[in-house]
C-alpha positions as CSV (number, residue, x, y, z in Angstrom):
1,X,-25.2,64.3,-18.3
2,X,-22.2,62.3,-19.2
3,X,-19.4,63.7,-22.0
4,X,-20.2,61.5,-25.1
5,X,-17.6,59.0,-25.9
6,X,-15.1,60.2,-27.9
7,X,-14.7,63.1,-25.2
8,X,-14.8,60.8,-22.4
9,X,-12.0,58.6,-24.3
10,X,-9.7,61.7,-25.0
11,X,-10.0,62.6,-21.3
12,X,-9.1,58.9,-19.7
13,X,-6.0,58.5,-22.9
14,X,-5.1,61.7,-21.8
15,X,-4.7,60.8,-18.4
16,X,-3.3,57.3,-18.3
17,X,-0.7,58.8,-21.2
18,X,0.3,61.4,-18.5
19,X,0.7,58.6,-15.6
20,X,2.4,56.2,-17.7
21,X,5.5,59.4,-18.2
22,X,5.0,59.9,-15.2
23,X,6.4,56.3,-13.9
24,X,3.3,56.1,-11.8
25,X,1.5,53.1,-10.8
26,X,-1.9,51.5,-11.3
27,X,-3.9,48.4,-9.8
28,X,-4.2,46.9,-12.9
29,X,-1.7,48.0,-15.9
30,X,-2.9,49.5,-18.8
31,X,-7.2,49.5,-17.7
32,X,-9.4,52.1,-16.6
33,X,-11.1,51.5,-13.5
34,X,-14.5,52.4,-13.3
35,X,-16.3,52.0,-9.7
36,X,-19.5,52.1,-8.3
37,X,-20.5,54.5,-5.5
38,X,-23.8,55.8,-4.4
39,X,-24.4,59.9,-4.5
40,X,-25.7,59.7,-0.5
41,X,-21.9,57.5,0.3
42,X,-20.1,60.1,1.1
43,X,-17.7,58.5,3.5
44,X,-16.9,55.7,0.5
45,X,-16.6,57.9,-1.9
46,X,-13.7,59.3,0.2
47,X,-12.0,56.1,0.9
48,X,-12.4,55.0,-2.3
49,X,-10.9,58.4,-3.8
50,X,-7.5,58.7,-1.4
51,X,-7.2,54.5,-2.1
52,X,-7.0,55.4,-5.8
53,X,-5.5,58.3,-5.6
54,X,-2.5,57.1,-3.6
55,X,-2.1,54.6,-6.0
56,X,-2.2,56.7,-9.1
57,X,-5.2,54.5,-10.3
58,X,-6.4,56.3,-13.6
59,X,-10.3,55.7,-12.8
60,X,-13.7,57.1,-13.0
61,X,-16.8,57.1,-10.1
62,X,-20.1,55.8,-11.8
63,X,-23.3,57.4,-10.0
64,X,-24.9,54.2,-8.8
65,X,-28.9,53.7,-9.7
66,X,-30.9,53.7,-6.3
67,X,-34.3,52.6,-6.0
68,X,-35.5,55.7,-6.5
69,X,-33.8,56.3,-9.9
70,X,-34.6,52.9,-11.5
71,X,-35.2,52.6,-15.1
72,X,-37.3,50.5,-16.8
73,X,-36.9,47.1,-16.1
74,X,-38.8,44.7,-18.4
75,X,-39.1,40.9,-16.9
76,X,-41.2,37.6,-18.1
77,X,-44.5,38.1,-15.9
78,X,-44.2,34.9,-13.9
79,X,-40.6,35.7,-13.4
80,X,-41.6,39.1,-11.7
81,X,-42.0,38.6,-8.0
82,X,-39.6,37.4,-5.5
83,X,-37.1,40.1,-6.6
84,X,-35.6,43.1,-4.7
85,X,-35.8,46.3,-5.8
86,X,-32.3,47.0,-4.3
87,X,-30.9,44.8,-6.2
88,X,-32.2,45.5,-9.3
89,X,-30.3,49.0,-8.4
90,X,-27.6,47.3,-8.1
91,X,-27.8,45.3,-11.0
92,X,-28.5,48.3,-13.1
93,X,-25.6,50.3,-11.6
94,X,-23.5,47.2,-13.0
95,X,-25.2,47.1,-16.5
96,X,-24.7,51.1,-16.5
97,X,-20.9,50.5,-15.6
98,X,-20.6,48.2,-18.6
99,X,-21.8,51.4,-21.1
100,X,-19.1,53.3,-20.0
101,X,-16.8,51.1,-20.3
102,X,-17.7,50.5,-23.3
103,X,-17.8,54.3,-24.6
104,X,-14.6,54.4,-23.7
105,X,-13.0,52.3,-26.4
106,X,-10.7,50.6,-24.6
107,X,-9.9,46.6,-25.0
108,X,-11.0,46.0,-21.5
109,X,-12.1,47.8,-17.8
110,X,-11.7,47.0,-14.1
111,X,-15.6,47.3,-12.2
112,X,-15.1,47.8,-8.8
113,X,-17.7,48.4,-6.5
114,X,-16.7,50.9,-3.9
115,X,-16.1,48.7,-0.5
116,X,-13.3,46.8,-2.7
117,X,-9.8,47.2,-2.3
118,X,-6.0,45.5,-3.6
119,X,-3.1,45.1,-1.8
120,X,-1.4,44.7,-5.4
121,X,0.2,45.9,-8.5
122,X,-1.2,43.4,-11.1
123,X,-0.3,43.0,-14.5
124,X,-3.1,42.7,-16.8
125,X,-1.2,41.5,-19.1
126,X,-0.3,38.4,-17.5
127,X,-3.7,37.9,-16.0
128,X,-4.7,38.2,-19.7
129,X,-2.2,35.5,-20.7
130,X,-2.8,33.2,-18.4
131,X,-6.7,33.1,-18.9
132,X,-8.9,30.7,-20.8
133,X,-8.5,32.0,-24.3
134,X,-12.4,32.6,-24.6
135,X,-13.1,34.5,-21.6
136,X,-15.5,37.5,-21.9
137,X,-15.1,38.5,-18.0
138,X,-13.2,37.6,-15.6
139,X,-14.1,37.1,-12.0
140,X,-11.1,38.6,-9.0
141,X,-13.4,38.3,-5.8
142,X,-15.8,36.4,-4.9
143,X,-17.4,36.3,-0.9
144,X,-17.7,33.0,-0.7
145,X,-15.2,31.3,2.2
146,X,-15.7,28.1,1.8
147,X,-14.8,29.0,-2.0
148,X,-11.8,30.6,-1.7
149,X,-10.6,28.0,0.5
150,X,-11.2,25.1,-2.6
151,X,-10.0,27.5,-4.9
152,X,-6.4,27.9,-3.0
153,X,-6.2,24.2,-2.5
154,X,-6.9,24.2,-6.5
155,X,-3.9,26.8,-7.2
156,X,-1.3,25.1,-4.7
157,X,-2.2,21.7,-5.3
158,X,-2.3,21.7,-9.2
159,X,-1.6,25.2,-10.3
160,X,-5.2,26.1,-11.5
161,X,-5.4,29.6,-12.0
162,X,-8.8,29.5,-13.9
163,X,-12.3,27.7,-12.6
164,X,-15.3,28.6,-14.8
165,X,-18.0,30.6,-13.3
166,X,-20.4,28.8,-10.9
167,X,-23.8,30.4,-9.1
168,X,-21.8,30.2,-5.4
169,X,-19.1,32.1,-6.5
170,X,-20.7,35.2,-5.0
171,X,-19.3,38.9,-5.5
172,X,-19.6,41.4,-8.6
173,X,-17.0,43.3,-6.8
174,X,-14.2,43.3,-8.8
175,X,-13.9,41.9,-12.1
176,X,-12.2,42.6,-15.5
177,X,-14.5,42.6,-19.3
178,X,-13.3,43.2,-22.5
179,X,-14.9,44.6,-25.2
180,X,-16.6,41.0,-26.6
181,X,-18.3,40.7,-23.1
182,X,-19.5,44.6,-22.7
183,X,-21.0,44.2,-26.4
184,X,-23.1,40.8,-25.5
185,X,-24.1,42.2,-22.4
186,X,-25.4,45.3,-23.8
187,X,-26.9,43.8,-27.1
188,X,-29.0,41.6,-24.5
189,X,-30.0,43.7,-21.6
190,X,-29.6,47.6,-22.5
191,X,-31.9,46.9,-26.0
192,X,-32.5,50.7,-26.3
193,X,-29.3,51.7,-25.9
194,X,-28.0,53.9,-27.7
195,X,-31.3,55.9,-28.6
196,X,-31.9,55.3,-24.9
197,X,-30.4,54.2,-21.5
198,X,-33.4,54.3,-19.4
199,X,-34.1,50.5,-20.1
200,X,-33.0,47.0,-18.7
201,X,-34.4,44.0,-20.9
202,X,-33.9,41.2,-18.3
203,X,-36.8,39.5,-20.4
204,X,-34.3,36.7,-21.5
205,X,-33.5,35.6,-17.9
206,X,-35.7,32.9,-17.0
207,X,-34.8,32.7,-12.9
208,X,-37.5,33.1,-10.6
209,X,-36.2,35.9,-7.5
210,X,-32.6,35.6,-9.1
211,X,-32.6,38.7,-11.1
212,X,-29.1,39.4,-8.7
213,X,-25.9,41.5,-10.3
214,X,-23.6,38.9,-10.0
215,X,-25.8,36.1,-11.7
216,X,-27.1,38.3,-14.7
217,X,-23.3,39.6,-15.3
218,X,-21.7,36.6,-15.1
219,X,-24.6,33.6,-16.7
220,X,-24.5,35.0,-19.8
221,X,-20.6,35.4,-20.5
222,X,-18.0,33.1,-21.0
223,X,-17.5,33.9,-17.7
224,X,-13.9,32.7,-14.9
225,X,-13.1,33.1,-11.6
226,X,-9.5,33.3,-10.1
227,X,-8.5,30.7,-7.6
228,X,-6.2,33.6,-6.6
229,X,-8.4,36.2,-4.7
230,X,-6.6,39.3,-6.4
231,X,-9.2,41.9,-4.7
232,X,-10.6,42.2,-0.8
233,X,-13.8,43.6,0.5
234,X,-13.3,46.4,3.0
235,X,-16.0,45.1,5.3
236,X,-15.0,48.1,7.8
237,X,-17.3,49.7,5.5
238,X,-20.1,47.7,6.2
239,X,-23.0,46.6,3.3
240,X,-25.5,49.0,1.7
241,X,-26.9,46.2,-0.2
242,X,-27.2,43.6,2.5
243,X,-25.6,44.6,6.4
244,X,-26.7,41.0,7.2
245,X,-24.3,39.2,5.4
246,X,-21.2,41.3,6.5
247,X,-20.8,38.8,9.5
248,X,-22.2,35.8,7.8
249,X,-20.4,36.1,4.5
250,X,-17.9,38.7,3.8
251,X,-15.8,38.7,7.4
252,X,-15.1,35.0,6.8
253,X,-14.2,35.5,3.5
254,X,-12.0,38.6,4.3
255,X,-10.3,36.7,7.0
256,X,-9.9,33.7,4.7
257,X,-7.8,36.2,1.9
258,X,-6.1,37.9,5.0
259,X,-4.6,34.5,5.4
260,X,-4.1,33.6,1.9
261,X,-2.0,36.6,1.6
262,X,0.3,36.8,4.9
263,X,1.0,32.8,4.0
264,X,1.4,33.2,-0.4
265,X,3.0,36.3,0.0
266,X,6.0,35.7,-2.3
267,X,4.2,33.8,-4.4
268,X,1.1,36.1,-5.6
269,X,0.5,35.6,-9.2
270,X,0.5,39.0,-11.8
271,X,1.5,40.7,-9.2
272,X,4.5,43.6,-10.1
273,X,4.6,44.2,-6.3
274,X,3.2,44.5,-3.2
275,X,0.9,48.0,-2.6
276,X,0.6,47.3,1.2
277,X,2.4,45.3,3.5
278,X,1.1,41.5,4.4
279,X,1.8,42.9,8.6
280,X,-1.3,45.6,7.5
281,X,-3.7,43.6,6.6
């Protein structure tokens, strides 16, 4: 059972008023961080916790939705097959993530999934300001090598901070929403919400074997990535979605933002400062 929302709001004001006396800092300024973590992950569930906690992160761990603890999920009959049950999990887990967020009243939350980390102090402010004015959600990693390489030729070359959403740019693992994209996301998928929860309406995606996290969460928003890769997968951790595409996908990519930071080091935009030295990554 989850505290209902005005207790659950209480609790995170409480808390981010006592770390903002406190001098103490945060990934992203002012924005709750809600991750994604799996009950039977014990060993990134502890990661995740001392990586938060030694950076004073005011966040909350969202139970993710296995295979086993599915909810309904209503799709278009000849848009049925071809999809994976574990992903619908994880899309689910995302779509759950997006409630809370939501309960919580705030004008916008961090999703992180729980292999994800930041070598940053960012200002959301800034990242805020700088964004198209119509953004609903806002892309800060994305898997995809040969990606992040165009994007940083986009953001040296001609100072684009901002590329609208596109089906390659892979990764729902970190990525800020305010409360315009939570509400659209929830009035379309989570259609017995708040009389119930147990239901995902993916009815309105026409995709054949494409009901995946990052496409539902992103198609349907006015949705950006940063050219500026502001988050990094840990892929020490491995995948519990898909271990074949830790070599083939996310090692490149991670080698590709190792780079990007030891080489843009003084020039890392929102950043307040560095969390972790560039000789650690």
């Amino acid at each position: 059972m989850y505290p209902c929302s005005w207790t659950k709001s209480l609790l995170y004001l409480s808390r981010k008023a006592w770390l903002c006396d406190h001098g103490l800092r945060i990934l992203l300024t002012q924005t709750p961080h809600l991750w994604i973590n799996r009950q039977v992950d014990v060993n990134r569930r502890i990661q995740t916790l001392r990586w938060l906690s030694q950076h004073h992160s005011p966040h909350q761990r969202i139970e993710a939705i296995t295979p086993k603890t599915l909810p309904r999920i209503l799709v278009q009959k000849v848009y049925a097959q071809g999809n994976s049950v574990v992903e619908l999990a994880c899309l689910s887990s995302h779509l759950k993530a997006v409630r809370i967020a939501s309960e919580l009243g705030e004008p916008q939350a961090l999703i992180l999934e729980d292999d994800i980390r930041s070598h940053y102090l960012f200002d959301t402010d800034a990242i805020i300001a700088s964004a198209p004015s119509d953004w609903e959600i806002l892309q800060l990693n994305t898997s995809n090598a040969a990606l992040i390489n165009f994007n940083h030729r986009l953001r040296r070359q001609h100072r684009i901070l901002w590329q609208r959403w596109e089906q390659k740019s892979w990764s729902t693992g970190a990525y800020l929403i305010n409360r315009q994209g939570m509400q659209k996301l929830m009035s379309r998928f989570l259609t017995g919400y708040p009389a119930s929860s147990d239901l995902v309406n993916l009815k309105s995606v026409h995709r054949y074997g494409g009901l995946l996290a990052d496409y539902v969460i992103y198609r349907f928003l006015n949705a950006y990535c940063c050219t500026f890769p502001l988050f990094i997968h840990d892929t020490a951790l491995g995948s519990t979605l898909h271990p074949e595409h830790i070599e083939r996908t996310h090692q490149p990519a991670q080698r590709q933002i190792i780079d990007i930071y030891r080489t843009d080091a003084g020039n890392v935009p929102f950043a307040i400062r560095p969390l972790t030295s560039p000789e650690r990554f």
